[in-house]
C-alpha positions in Angstrom: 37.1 28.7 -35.6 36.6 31.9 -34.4 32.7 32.1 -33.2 32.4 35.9 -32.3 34.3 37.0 -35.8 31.9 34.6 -37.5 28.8 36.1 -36.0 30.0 39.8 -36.5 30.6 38.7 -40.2 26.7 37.0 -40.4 25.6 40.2 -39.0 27.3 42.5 -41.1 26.2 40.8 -44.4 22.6 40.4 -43.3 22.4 44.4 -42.8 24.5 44.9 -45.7 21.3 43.2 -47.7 18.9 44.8 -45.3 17.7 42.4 -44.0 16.4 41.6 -40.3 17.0 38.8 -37.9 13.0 37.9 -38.4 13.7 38.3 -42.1 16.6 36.4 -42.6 15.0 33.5 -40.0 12.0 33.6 -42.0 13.9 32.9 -45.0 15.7 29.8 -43.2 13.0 28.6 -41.9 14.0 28.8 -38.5 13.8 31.0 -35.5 14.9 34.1 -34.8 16.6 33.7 -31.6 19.1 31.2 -33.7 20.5 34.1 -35.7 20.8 36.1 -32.3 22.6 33.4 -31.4 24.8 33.1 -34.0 25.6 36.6 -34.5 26.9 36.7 -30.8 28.9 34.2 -30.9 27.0 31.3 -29.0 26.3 29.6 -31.6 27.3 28.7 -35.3 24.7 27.6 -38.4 24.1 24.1 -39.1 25.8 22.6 -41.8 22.5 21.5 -43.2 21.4 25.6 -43.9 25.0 27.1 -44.3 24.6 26.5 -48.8 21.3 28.4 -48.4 23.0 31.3 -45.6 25.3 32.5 -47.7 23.2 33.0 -50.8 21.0 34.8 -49.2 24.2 36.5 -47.5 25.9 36.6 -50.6 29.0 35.3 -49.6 30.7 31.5 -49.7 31.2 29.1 -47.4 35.0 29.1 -46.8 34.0 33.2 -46.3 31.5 32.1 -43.5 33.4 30.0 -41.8 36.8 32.4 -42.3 34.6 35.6 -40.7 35.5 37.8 -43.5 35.6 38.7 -47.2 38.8 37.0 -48.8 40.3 37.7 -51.8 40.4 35.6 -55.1 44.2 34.5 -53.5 43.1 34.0 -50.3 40.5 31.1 -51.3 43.0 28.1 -51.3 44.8 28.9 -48.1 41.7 30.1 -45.7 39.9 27.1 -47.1 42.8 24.6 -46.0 42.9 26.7 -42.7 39.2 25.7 -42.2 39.1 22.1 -42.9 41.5 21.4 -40.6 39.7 23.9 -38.0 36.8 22.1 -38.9 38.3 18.6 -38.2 39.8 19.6 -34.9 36.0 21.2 -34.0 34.8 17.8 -34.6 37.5 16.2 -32.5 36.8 18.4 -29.5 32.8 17.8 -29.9 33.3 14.4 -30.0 35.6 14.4 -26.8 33.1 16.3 -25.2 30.2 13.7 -26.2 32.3 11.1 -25.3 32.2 12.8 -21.7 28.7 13.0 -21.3 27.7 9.6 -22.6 30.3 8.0 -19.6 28.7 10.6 -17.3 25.5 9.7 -18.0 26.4 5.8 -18.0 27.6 6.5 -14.3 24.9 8.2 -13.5 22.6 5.5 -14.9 24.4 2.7 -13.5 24.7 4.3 -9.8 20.7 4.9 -10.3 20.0 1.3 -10.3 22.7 0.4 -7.6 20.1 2.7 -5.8 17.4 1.0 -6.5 18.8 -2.4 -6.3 19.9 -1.5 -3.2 16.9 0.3 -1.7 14.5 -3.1 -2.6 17.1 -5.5 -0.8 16.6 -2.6 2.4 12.9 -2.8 2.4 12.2 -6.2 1.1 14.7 -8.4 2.6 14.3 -10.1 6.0 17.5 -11.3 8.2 17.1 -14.4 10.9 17.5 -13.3 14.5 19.7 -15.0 16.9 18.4 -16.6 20.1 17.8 -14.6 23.2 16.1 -15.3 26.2 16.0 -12.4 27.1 13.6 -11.4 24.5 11.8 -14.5 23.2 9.4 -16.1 25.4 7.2 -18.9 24.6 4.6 -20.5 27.2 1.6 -22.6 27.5 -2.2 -20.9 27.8 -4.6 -23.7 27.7 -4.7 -25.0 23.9 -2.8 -22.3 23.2 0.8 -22.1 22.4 1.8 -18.4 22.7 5.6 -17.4 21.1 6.0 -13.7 21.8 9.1 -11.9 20.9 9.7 -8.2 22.6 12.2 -5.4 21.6 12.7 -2.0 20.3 12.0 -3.4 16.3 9.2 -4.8 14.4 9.7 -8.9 14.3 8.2 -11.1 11.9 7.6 -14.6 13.9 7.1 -17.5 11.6 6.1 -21.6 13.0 6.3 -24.7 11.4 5.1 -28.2 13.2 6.3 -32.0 12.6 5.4 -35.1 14.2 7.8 -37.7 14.8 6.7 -40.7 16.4 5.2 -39.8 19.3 5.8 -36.4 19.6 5.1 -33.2 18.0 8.4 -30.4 17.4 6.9 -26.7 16.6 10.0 -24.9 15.4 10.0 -20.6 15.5 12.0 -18.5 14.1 12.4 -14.6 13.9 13.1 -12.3 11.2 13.2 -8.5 11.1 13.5 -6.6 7.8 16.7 -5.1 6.6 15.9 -1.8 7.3 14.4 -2.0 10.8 17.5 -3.5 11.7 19.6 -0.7 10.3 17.1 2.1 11.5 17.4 0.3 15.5 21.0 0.0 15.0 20.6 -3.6 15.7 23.9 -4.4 16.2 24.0 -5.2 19.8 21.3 -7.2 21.3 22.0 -6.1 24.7 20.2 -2.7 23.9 17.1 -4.7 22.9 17.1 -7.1 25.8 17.7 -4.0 28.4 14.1 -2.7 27.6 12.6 -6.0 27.3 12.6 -6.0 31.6 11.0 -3.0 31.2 7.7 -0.9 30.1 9.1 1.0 27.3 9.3 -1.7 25.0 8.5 0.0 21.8 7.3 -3.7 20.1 5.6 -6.8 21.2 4.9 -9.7 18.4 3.3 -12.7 19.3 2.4 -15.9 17.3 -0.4 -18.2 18.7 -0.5 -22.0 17.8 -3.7 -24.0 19.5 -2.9 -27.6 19.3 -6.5 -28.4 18.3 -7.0 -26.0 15.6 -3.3 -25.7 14.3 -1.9 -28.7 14.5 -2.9 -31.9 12.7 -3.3 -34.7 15.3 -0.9 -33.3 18.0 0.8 -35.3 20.2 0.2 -35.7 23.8 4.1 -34.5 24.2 5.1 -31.0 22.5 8.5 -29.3 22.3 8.9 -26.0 20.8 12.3 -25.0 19.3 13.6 -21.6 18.2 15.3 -22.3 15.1 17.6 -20.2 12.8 16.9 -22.4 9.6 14.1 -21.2 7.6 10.4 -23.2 8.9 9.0 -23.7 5.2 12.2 -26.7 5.0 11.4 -28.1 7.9 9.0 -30.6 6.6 11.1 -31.0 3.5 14.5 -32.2 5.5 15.7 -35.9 6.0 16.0 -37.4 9.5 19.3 -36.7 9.8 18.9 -33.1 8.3 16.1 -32.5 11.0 18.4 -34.3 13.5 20.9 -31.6 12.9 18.5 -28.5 13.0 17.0 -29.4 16.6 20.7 -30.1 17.6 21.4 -26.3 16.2 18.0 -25.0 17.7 17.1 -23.7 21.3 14.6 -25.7 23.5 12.2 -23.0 24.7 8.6 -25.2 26.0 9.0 -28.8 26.7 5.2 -30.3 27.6 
């Protein structure tokens, strides 16, 4: 169909019964910017109000939607003409919605990858790998003092046991996703260079007192630095545990 005939047409008839756009929207219940719109082309009349345009028009529908007067012969050919105009409108529109619902579906789905994606970054902790370089762990009195220093924040977690007669404190590390993509933690080298130095950027400690922290502590302590995660520790079997101190790193013995 042929939008800019079809709005020269609407505007002709509507002066021809001298009428204006306020008029004629008034009439139709609608707005007057929508027959602006229609009589430039940008737009065509619903199919809900197009019975009630014309007879205020007075003109039919297959003369609407032909953009002119037609003859009494014309009728059966311009009316085939816009059925099948009609249906291939229809087709196109619903290509077009098609388009924008798998648009927006993309869209939608890549939004919540996002989000997904940006909770794992800031909620979601990796285990760090041994380095003596940067974890240090010595005896203060009661104290037991596990400090960790580099250029990232680091989250130092303990767990104790007591087996027989001795008590095994096992530490382990994590640093949140993001801090480790933000450091470009990739290389631990880069960390441990500053850790002989005074511009390290972070210093986390973790103090256990033997009295306080530790039910009946043995006379003999060893503290391990552990990759598995401390709240299993006093869950795990003896050969389990067996197989966890063989994985850990001795860092006190006392």
């Amino acid at each position: 169909m042929n939008q800019e005939k079809i709005g020269k047409f609407i505007a002709k008839c509507r002066r021809d019964k001298k009428l204006t756009q306020s008029e004629l929207a008034e009439k139709l219940n609608i707005s007057n910017k929508a027959i602006s719109k229609w009589e430039t082309g940008r737009g065509m009349p619903d199919a809900s109000i197009m019975l009630e345009l014309c007879e205020y028009l007075g003109i039919t529908v297959n003369e609407l939607l032909s953009g002119e007067k037609l003859e009494e012969g014309e009728y059966k050919e311009k009316a085939n003409e816009n059925i099948i105009n009609i249906a291939k409108e229809s087709e196109k529109n619903k290509k077009v919605k098609n388009k924008i619902i798998i648009v927006l579906t993309i869209i939608i789905i890549f939004s919540i990858l996002l989000l997904i994606k940006n909770i794992i970054y800031r909620n979601f902790e990796v285990t760090l790998e041994y380095d003596n370089r940067l974890i240090k762990c010595e005896k203060n009195n009661e104290d037991i003092i596990c400090s960790f220093n580099g250029i990232s924040l680091v989250t130092l977690y303990s767990e104790y046991i007591n087996i027989d007669d001795e008590t095994l404190i096992f530490i382990n590390g994590k640093m949140l996703l993001q801090n480790k993509i933000k450091s470009h933690y990739e290389s631990w080298d880069s960390m441990a260079e500053l850790n002989n130095g005074n511009n390290t950027s972070f210093n986390t400690e973790i103090t256990i007192n033997k009295s306080k922290d530790i039910e009946d502590c043995k006379e003999k302590i060893k503290v391990y630095y552990t990759k598995t995660n401390v709240n299993k520790i006093r869950s795990l079997g003896k050969e389990e545990l067996q197989k966890v101190i063989e994985e850990s790193n001795l860092m006190l013995e006392i």
